[in-house]
N, C-alpha and C positions, 0 to 999 in steps of 0.2 A: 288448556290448549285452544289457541282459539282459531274458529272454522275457517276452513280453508279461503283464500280470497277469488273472487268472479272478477274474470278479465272485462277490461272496457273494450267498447268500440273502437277499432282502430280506422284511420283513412285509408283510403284503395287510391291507388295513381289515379290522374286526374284523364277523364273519358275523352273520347274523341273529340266531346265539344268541348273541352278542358274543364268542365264541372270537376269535382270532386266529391266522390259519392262514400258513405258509410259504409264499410264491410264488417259486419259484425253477426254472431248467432244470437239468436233472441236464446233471453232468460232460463227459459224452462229448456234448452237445450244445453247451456251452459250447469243447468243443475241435474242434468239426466250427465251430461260427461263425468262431473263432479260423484254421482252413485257409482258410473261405470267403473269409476277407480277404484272404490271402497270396494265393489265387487272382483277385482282383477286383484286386488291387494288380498282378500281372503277375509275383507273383513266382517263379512257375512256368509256364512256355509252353502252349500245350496242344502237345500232344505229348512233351512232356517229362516226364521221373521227378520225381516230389514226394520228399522224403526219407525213411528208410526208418520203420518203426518207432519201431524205436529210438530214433533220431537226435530225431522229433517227440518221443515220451514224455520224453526227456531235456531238450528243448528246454521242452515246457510243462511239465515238472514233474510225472506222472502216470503212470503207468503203460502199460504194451503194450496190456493189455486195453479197457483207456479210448481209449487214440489207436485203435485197431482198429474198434471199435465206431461212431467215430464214421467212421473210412473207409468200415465198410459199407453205412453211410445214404449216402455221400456214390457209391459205386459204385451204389448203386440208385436215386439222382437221374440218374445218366449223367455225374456230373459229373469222374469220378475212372474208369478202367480198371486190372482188377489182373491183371496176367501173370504165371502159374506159374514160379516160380524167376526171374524178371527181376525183382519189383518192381510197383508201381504209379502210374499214368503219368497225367495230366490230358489225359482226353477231347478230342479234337478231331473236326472235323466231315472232315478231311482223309483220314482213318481208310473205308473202303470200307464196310463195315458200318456207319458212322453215317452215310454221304452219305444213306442211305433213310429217317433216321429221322423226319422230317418228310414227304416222301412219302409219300402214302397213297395215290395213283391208283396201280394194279395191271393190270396189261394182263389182257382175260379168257382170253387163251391165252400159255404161257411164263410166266417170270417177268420181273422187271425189271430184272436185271442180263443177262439176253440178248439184254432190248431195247435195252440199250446206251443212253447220256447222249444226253439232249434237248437237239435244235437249238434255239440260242436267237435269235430275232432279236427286236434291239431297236426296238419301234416309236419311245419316248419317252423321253428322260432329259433333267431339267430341274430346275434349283432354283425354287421355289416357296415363296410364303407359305401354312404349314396354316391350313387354314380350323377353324372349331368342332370339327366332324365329324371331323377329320383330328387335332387338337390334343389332345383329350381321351382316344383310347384311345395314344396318345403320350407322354402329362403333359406338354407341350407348353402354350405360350401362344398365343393367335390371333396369328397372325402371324407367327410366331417360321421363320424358313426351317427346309427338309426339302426334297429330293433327291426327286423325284416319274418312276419309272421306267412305264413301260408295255411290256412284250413278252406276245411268242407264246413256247411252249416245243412243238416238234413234234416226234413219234416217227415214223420209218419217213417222214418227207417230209408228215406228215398233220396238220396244226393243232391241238394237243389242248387246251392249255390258255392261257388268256389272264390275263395278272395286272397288278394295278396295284400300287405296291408306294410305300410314304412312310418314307424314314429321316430321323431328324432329319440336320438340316444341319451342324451343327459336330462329329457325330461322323464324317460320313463325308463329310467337307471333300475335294474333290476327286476322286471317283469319276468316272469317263465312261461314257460307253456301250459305247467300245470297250474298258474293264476287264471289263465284264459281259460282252461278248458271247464275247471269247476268252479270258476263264480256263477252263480244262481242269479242271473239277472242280467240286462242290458250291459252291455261291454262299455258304453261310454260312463253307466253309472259307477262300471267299477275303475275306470280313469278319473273321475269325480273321486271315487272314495280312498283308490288307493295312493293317486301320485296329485290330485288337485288340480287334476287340467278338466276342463268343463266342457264342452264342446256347444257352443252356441250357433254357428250354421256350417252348414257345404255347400259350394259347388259342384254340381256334376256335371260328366259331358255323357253321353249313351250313344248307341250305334248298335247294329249287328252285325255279327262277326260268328265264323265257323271254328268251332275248338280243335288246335294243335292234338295229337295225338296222347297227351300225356294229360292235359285238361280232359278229352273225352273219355280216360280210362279213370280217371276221380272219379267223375260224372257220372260215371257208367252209363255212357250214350257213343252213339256210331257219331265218327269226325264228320258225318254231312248231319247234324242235328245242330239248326239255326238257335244260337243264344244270343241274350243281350249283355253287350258287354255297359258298363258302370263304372265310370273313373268318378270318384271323390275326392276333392280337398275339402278338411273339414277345420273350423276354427274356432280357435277359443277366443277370449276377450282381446280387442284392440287389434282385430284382424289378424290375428298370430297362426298361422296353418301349423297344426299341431298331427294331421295325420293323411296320409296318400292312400288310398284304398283302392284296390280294382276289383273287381267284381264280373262272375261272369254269371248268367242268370238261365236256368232251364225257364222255357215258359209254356210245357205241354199242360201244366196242372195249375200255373200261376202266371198273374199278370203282373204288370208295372203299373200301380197305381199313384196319380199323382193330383193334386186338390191346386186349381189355380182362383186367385182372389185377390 
């Protein structure tokens, strides 16, 4: 089978001073698009070693330094891990180190791996027609079903966070509420393991806001107890939003922690 082919330069309309300029991606970004497919495609697990060097330069046709280059963009998106002397592996969220990495709430004393994985109970799991609101940060049609979750997640027995959460429907075709509640590990690793959807970044937008009457009796907190509210879109390969998350955050015991670089 032989390897996929690298598009040429193409010409861009001609500039104001009628020049005619090159519009084209340099090399190692046309061989990082070219993994992102293998990877969007499954053809690498997460968890699993991609091939080595070599093996790719040989496969597209280019050089070590080319295929390198574009690995390093692709380990500085999260989307790729490289182990000294092992090789370089396809991120997973299964990985301990990545379970946090959407996590931002921070307990204000200890850290968060000695506060040990949040109890989760599931208020709500339900299919659903998205409405507008639901559709659009989705790419979703009105109507179109999505998987409409509602839980508590509590630390130390203590209510902290309250989420609503909208996957579309056909990609996460048979989900329950007892999948959610007793997988032993990051929710996204078990979207990884059990339907193959990966989640590689989010969006959020945050604000504070006072909880409605029926959020502060989850919570177990009085309606004038300030939380942070947490909208996420979150995406898998090729900018696909695969899930709407809202979030509402106590923060007497825990903060918002977030790393900018």
């Amino acid at each position: 089978m032989p390897p996929p082919s690298l598009s040429l330069p193409d010409a861009s309309p001609p500039d104001a001073g009628g020049m005619v300029t090159p519009a084209f991606s340099p090399l190692y970004q046309q061989i990082k698009g070219l993994i992102l497919q293998s990877l969007q495609a499954g053809d690498w697990k997460p968890g699993e070693a991609i091939p080595s060097e070599m093996d790719l330069a040989a496969r597209y046709r280019v050089s070590q330094g080319t295929v390198r280059k574009a690995i390093d963009e692709l380990a500085a998106d999260n989307l790729v891990v490289r182990r000294q002397g092992k090789g370089t592996f396809v991120a997973t969220h299964a990985e301990h180190h990545v379970q946090y990495r959407f996590l931002k709430l921070k307990p204000d004393v200890g850290d968060i791996a000695a506060e040990g994985p949040a109890q989760r109970t599931i208020i709500e799991c339900k299919r659903a027609r998205a409405s507008a609101e639901v559709a659009r940060p989705l790419a979703l049609r009105n109507g179109d079903a999505v998987l409409q979750v509602r839980r508590i997640l509590s630390f130390g027995g203590v209510p902290t966070i309250l989420e609503d959460l909208w996957l579309p429907g056909q990609a996460f075709k048979g989900l329950t509420a007892e999948q959610l509640a007793q997988f032993q590990g990051a929710t996204y690793a078990m979207f990884e393991l059990e339907f193959g959807v990966r989640m590689v970044r989010a969006e959020e937008k945050i604000k504070a806001v006072l909880p409605d009457d029926t959020q502060a009796s989850l919570l177990q907190i009085s309606p004038q107890t300030p939380l942070l509210s947490v909208e996420r879109v979150a995406y898998t390969y090729n900018n696909t939003p695969m899930e709407l998350r809202r979030g509402l955050y106590r923060t007497d015991t825990h903060h918002y922690r977030n790393e900018l670089n």
